[in-house]
N, C-alpha and C positions, 0 to 999 in steps of 0.2 A: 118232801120238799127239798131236801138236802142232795139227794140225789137229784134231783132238777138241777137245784143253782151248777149243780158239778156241770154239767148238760150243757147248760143256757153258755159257761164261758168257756168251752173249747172253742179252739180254732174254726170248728163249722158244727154250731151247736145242732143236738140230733134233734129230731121232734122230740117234745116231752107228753105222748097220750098216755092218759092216765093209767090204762092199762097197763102197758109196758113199765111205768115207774112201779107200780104195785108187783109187778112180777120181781122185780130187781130189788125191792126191800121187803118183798115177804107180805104185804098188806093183801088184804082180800078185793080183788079186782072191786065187787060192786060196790063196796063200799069207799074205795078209791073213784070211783065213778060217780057216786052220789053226792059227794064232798067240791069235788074237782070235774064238770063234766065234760070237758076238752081243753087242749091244749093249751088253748087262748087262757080259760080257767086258771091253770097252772102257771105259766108265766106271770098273769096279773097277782096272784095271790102272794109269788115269792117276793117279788118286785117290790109291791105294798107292804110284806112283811120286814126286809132288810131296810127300806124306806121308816118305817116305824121305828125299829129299834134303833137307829143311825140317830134319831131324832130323839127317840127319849135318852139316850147315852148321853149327846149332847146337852139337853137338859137337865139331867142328873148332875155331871160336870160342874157347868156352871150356876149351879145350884147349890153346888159346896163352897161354891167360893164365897170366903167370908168377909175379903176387901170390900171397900167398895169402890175400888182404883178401878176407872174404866181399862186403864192400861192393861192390870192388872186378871182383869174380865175378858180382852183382847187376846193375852195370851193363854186363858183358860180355854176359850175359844179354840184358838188354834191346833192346844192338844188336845185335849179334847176329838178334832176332827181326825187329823191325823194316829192319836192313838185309836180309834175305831179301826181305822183302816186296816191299823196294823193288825188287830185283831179279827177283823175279820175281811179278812183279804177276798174271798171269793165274792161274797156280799157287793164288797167293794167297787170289784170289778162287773159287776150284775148292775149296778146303779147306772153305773157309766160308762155302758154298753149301749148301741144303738138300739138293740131289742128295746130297751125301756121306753125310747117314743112310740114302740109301736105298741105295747098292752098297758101305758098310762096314760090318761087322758092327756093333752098340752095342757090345758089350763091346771091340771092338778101338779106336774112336774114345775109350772110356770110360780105358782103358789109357794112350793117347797124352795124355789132360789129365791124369790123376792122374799121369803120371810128370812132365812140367811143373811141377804144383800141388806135387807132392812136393820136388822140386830146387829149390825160389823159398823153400817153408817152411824148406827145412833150410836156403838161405843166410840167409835170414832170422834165423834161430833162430842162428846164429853170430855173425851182424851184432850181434845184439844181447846175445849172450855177451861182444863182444869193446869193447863201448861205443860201436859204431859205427848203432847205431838205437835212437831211441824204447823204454821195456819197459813199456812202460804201454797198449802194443796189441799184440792178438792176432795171433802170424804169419799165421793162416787167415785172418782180414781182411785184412791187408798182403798175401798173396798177391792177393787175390782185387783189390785197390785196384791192386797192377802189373800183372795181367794185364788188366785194364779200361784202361789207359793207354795199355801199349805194342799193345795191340789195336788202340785209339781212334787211335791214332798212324799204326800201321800204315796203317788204315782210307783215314785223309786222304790218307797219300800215295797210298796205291793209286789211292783215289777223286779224283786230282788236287785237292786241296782246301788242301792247306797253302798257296797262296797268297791265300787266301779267310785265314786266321786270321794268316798273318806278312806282310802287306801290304805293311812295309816292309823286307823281307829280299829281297829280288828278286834281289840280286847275289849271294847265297850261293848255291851247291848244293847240290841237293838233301838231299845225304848230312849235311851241314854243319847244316841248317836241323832233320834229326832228330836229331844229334847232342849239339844244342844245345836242345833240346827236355826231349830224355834226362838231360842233365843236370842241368838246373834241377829236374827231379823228383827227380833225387838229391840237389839241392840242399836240397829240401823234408824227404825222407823219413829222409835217411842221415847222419853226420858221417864223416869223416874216408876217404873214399872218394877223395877228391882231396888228394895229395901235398900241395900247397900250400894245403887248407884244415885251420887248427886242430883236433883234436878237442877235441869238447864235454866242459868238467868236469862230474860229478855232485854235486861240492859247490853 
């Protein structure tokens, strides 16, 4: 399967028959065959598998979080996203590859963002119950403004590109440099998500 995803994100992914992957990792052709029994097989299993784990990471994540600041859940959220990415960058790029409309169902990929889009709205929508965001924009915007960031974020690292935008962060690490990224957009978007920063009065 590892060898596939390698496959699936070159520049002109090759076929992946099961055959041929079982030649290239050693595996016994029939039983790579009886597991996996074409192509199609193959791509959908990797697809669903990086799909899973992407999603129990994220629940695991914000499952440690022990606030119960929606803010706070917000930017659990965001690393969360982005540190998967970071780790697993080919995955990454496998999810949000055109391939993936073709060996997942629309309504199953449709599912996996509206249950996202759904969980960002409702932190949202508490964030700003509890006076810790803006109520003068629409959560469906503000979803759709975090999901374009930490994507955008994501992107760069994947795409090796964060040293192209923090030129002068060389010494940090990598996890440090989206961390610190993350925050400055909670900086922009949120108040009171960080212990040591004031919440904003509304007088």
């Amino acid at each position: 399967m590892r060898a596939a995803v390698r496959r699936v994100i070159a520049a002109e992914p090759p076929c992946c028959e099961p055959e041929s992957l079982a030649a290239e990792t050693g595996v016994d052709p029939d039983l790579a065959r009886a597991l996996l029994p074409s192509t199609e097989a193959v791509l959908k299993a990797i697809a669903e598998s990086a799909l899973r784990r992407q999603l129990d990471h994220i629940t695991r994540k914000l499952g440690a979080v022990s606030s119960d600041s929606p803010a706070e859940q917000l930017i659990a959220l965001g690393r969360a996203f982005v540190g998967w990415a970071a780790e697993n960058k080919d995955d990454f790029r496998l999810l949000n590859s055109p391939l993936l409309n073709r060996v997942i169902a629309e309504d199953e990929i449709r599912r996996y963002h509206q249950a996202l889009q759904q969980l960002t709205i409702s932190m949202l929508g508490r964030a700003r119950d509890q006076g810790q965001l803006r109520n003068d924009i629409d959560p469906l915007l503000l979803s759709l403004v975090a999901r374009a960031f930490t994507y955008g974020l994501a992107r760069l690292c994947v795409d090796d590109q964060l040293n192209f935008w923090l030129p002068n962060q060389d010494d940090l690490e990598e996890n440090a440099r989206l961390n610190m990224a993350l925050e400055t957009m909670a900086d922009i978007l949120l108040v009171g998500w960080n212990p040591d920063q004031p919440i904003r009065s509304e007088a």
